[in-house]
N, C-alpha and C positions, 0 to 999 in steps of 0.2 A: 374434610374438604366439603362435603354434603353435609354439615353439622343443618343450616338453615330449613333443608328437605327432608333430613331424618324425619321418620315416626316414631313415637313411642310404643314401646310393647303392650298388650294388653295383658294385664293379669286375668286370666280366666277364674281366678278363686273369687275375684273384690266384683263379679259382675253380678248381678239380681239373676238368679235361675231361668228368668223369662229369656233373656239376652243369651245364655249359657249356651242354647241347642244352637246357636245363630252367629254366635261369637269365634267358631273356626273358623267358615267362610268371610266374618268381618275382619279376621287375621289375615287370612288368604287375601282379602282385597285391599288392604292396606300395604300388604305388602307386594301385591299386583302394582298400586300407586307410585309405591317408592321407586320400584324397577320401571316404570315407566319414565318417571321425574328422571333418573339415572341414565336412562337410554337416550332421549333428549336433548341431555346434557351432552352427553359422548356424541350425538347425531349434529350438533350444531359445532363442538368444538372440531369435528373432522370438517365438516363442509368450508370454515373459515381456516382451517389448514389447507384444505385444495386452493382457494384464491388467493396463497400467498405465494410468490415467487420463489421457484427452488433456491438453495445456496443462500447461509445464512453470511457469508462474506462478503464487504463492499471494499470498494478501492476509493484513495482519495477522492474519486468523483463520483460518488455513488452507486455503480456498475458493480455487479454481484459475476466475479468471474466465475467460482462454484456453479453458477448455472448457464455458463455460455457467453456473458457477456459482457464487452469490450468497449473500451471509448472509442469514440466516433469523431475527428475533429469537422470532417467536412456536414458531418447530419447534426451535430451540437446533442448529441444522447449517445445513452448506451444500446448497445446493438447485438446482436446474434451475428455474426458472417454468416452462417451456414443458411439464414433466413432471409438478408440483404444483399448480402454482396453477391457482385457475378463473379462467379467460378471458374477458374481457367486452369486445366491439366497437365502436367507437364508434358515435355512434347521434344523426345519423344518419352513415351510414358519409361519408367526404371524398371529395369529387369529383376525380377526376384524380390523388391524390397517394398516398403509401406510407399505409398503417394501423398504426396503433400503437396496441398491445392495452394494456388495463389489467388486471393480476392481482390475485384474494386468495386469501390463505394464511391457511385456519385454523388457529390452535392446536389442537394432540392435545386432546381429549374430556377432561375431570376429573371423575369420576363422571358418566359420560356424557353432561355437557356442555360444548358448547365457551363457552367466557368470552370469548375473544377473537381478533382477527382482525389480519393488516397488509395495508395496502394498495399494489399497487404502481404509479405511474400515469403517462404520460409527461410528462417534464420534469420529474419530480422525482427526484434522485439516490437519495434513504432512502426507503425502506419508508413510511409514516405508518402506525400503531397507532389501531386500530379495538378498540371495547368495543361486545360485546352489549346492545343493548339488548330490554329485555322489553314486549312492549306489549299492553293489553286484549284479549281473545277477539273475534274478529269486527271488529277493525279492517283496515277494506279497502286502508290503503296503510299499511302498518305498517309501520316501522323498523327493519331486523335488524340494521347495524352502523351507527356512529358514530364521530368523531371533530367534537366541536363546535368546537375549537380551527382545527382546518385545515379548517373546511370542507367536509367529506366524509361522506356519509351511503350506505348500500345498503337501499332498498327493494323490495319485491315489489309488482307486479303483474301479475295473473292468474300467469301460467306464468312470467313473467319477470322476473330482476331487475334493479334498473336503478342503477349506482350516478355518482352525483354528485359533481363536485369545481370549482370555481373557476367556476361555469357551463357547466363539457364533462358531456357525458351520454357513458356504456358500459354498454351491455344484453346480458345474457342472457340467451339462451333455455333454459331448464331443462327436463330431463327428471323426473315425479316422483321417482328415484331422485339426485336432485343434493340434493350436500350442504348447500347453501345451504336446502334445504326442511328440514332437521334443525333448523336454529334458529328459536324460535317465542317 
């Protein structure tokens, strides 16, 4: 693999007696060289293994689920949930057993508003596509996203949202700075 950085050996017998008393330490540092050139090598092949993406597996659309991530149809890429999406709990939380979070992904802003949302929720393989809905000033459980087809809705109350699907409830508790407050 190193054929091109090899050294060659020095015979100590074929060296002129002058070179002879000088010729260990010329060994020693030749081979100090090699294992340098060697270390190098391993030092550069690690550092471009950290900037490569975990998971050597992609999906028809290029998304490496081995390291987390998932198509995205409203963001047009692949995605983390656990890094994009907001988070909603179930509610009330399951007694005794693992939690399984529900995500949504808004779509980027279009004249600074979002149109549309997907939802991600457990047991269901796909996303489901959520539409903004717009509802009257001062309505007190007002409708932010939608899917009437599957059954899924996300509305606000007070500070939280709470989104519905098949009869499971997942609540969020929002901070006024959560994006979910941006659609009205």
């Amino acid at each position: 693999m190193f054929n091109d950085l090899d050294f060659q050996r020095i015979d100590l017998d074929r060296l002129p007696s002058k070179l002879r008393s000088t010729a260990p330490g010329m060994k020693v540092g030749l081979w100090i060289a090699k294992g340098a050139c060697c270390m190098s090598l391993c030092f550069f092949a690690a550092a471009t293994a950290h900037e490569r993406p975990l998971g050597e597996g992609r999906d028809h659309r290029g998304c490496r689920g081995s390291a987390g991530y998932i198509w995205s149809a409203v963001s047009a890429s692949c995605i983390r949930l656990f890094e994009v999406g907001l988070a909603f709990s179930p509610d009330p939380p399951p007694a005794g057993s693992s939690m399984h979070l529900a995500y949504v992904v808004l779509a980027p802003p279009v004249e600074g508003a979002v149109l549309q949302a997907e939802a991600f929720v457990p047991g269901k393989e796909r996303p489901i596509p959520l539409k903004v809905v717009y509802n009257a000033e001062g309505d007190t459980r007002a409708t932010l996203l939608l899917n009437v087809a599957k059954k899924i809705r996300i509305f606000r109350v007070k500070d939280d949202h709470i989104l519905e699907f098949n009869g499971l409830r997942f609540r969020r508790s929002s901070l006024p700075d959560d994006p979910l407050f941006q659609l009205r």
